[in-house]
C-alpha positions as CSV (number, residue, x, y, z in Angstrom):
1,X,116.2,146.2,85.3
2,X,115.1,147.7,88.7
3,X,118.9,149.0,89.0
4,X,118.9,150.3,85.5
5,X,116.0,152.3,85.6
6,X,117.1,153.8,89.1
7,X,120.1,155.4,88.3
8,X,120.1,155.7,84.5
9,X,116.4,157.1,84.1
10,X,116.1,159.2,80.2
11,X,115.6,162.4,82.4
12,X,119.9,161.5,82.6
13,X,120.4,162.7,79.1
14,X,121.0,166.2,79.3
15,X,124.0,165.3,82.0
16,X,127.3,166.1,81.5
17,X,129.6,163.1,80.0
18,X,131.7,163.0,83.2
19,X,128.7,162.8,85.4
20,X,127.0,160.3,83.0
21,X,130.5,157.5,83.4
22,X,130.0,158.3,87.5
23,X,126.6,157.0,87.1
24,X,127.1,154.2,85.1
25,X,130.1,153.6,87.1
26,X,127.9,153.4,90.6
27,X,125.0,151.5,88.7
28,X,127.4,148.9,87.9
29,X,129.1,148.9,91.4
30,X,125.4,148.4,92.7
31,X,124.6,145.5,90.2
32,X,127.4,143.9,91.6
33,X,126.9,143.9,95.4
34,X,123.6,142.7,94.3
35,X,124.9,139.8,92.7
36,X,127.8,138.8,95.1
37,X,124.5,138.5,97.7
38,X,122.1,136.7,95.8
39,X,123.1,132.9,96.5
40,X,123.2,130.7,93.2
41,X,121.0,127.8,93.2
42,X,123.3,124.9,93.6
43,X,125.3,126.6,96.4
44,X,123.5,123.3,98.6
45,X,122.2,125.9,101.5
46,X,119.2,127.7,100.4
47,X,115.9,126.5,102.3
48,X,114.3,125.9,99.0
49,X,117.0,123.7,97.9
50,X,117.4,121.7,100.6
51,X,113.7,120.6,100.6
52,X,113.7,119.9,96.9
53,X,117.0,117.9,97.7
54,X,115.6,115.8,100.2
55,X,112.3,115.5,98.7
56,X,114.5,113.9,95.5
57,X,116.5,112.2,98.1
58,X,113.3,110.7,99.8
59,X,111.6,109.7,96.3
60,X,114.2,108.5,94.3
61,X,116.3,106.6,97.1
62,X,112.7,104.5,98.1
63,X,112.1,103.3,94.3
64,X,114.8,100.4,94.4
65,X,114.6,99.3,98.2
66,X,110.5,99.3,98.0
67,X,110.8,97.8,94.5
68,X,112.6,95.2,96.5
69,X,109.5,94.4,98.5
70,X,107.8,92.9,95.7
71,X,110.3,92.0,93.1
72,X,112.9,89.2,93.1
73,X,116.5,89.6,93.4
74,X,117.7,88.9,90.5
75,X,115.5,91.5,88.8
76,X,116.6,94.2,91.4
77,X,120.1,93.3,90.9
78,X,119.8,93.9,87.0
79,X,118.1,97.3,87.4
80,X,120.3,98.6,90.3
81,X,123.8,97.7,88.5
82,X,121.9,99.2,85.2
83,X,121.0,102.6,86.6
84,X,124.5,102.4,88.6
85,X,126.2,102.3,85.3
86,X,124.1,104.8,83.5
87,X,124.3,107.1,86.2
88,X,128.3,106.8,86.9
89,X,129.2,107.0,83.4
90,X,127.1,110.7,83.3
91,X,129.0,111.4,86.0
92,X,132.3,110.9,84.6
93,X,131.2,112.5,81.2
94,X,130.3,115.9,82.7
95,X,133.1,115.6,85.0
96,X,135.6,115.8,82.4
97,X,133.0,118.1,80.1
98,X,132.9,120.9,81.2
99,X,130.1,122.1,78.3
100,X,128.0,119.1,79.6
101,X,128.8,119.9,83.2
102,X,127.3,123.6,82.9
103,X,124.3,122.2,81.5
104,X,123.9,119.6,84.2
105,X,124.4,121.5,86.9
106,X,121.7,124.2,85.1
107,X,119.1,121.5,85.2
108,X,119.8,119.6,88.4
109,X,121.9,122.7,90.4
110,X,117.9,122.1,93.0
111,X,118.7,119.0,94.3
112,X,122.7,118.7,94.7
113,X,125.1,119.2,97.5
114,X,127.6,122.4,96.4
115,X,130.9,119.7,96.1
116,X,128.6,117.9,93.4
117,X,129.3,120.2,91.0
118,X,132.8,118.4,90.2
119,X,132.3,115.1,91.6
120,X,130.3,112.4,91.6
121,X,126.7,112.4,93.1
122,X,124.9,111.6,95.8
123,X,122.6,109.5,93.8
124,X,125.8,107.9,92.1
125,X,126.6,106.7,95.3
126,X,123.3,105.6,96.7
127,X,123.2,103.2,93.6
128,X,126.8,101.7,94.3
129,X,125.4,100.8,97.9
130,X,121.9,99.8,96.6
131,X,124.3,97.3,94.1
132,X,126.4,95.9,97.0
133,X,123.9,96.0,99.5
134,X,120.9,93.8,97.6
135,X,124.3,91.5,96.7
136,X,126.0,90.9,100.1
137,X,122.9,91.3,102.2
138,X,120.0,89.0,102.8
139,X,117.1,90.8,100.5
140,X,115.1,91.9,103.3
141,X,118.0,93.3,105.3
142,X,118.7,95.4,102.3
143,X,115.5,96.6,101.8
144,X,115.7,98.2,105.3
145,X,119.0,99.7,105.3
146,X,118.4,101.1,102.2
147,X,115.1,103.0,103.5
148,X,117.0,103.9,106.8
149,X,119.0,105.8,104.4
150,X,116.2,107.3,102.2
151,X,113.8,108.0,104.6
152,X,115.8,108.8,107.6
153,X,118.5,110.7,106.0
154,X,116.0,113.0,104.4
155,X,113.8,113.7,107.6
156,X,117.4,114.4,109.2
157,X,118.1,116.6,106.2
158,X,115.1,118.7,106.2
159,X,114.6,119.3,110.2
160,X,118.3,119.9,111.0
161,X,118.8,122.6,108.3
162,X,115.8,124.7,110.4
163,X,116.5,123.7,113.8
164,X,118.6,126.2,115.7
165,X,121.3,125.6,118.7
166,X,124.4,123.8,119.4
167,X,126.0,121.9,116.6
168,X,127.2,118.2,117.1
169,X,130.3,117.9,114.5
170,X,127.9,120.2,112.4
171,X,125.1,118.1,112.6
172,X,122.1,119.7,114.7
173,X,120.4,116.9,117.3
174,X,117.5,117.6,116.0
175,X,118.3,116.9,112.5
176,X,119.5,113.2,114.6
177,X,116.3,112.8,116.5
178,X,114.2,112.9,113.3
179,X,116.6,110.3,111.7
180,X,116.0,108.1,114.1
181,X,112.0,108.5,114.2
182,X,112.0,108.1,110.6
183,X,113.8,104.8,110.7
184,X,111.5,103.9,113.4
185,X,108.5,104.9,111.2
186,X,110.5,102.6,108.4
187,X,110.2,99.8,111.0
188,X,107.0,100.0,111.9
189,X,105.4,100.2,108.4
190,X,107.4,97.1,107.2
191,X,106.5,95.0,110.7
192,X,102.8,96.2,110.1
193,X,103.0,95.3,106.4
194,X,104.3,91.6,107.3
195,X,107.5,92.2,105.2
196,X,109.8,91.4,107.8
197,X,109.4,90.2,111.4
198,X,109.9,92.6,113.9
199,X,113.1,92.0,116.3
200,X,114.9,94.1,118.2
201,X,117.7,94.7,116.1
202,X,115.7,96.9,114.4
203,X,115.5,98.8,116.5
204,X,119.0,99.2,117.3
205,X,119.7,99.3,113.0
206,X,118.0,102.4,113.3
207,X,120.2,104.3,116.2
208,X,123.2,102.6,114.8
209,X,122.1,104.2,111.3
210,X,121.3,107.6,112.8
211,X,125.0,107.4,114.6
212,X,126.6,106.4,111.4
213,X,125.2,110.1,109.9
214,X,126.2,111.7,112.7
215,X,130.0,110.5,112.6
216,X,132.7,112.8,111.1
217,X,133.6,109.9,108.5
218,X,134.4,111.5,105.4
219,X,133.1,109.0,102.6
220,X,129.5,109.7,101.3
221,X,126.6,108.9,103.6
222,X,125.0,107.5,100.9
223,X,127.4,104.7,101.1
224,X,128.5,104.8,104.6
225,X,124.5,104.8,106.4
226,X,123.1,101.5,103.9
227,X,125.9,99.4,104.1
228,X,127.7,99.8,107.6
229,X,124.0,99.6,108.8
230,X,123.3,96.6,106.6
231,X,126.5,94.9,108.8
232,X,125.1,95.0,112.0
233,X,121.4,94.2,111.0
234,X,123.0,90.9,109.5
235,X,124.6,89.8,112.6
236,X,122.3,91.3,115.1
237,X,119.0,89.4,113.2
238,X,121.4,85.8,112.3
């Protein structure tokens, strides 16, 4: 409206017809520019996105692995491999809708990555590793890869996309640092809680789970952090 009013103003009406398209023509050039610069909401690198995308990512990761904590396995099993399902088959609806897709992405465009938009999800894939982790795992092992990834991932999320400097295969260090002190903050809650007894292969889970986020691998993190961290808990803790 701004544009509209500045260059096609009702003192414009006495102007010649040729002068008038000129105008219109220039407003229209200058609504343009405008556009092209304004970034759209799912693009994945605004500042306001990325906090509301790890502040999902933080929340919604924590339910099942802290749900674990006081719930038996079996139960955690049932609603893990129910949301997995739910959440997979949206995924594959929208994928292939594209009317369902627009409206998707309109609702949720805050908290995705920008190659969501035509795949499946981050929180698809959290799920899937929740599933095979709470399954192949010992439940407490589980439980603390799975808030490596939520709690960790989201610190390393939210400090590295405002830290300046050198880039380590486009991840900043200090988006690694505050992976690994939010793993270590995961550790020392669940020690202090009496959850799980502290060993040093905690420890080392969470700088092998802050190295797994920092390697160029190109499956999901979601997947890659829980259960390759979940691996070396289980032998390093046996």
């Amino acid at each position: 409206m701004i544009i509209w009013s500045r260059f096609l103003s009702p003192q414009l009406g006495d102007l010649s017809p040729a002068f008038s398209v000129r105008l219109l023509t220039r407003a229209l050039k200058t609504a343009s520019r405008c556009e092209s610069i304004t970034p759209t909401t799912n693009s994945g690198i605004l500042w306001g996105t990325s906090g509301w995308r790890s502040l999902f990512h933080l929340i919604a990761g924590s339910i099942l692995p802290v749900a674990g904590i006081f719930l038996p396995w079996l139960v955690i099993i049932i609603l893990a491999t129910g949301l997995m399902l739910i959440s997979l088959g949206l995924d594959l609806i929208r994928i292939n809708l594209p009317f369902a897709n627009r409206i998707f992405l309109r609702v949720l465009s805050p908290v995705l990555k920008k190659n969501e938009d035509r795949w499946i999800t981050g929180a698809t894939y959290m799920l899937i590793a929740t599933v095979v982790a709470f399954l192949v795992f010992e439940q407490n092992v589980a439980v603390v890869a799975l808030l490596f990834l939520s709690v960790g991932d989201s610190m390393a999320a939210l400090v590295g996309s405002r830290t300046p400097g050198p880039r380590i295969v486009r991840k900043s260090p200090g988006g690694t640092l505050a992976f690994i002190v939010g793993s270590l903050l995961v550790v020392l809650v669940l020690v202090g809680s009496g959850f799980i007894h502290y060993h040093w292969g905690l420890i080392a889970g969470a700088l092998i789970a802050a190295g797994v986020e920092l390697a160029p691998v190109h499956l999901d993190d979601n997947l890659t952090i829980p259960l390759l961290t979940g691996t070396f808990l289980h032998f390093l803790m046996m």
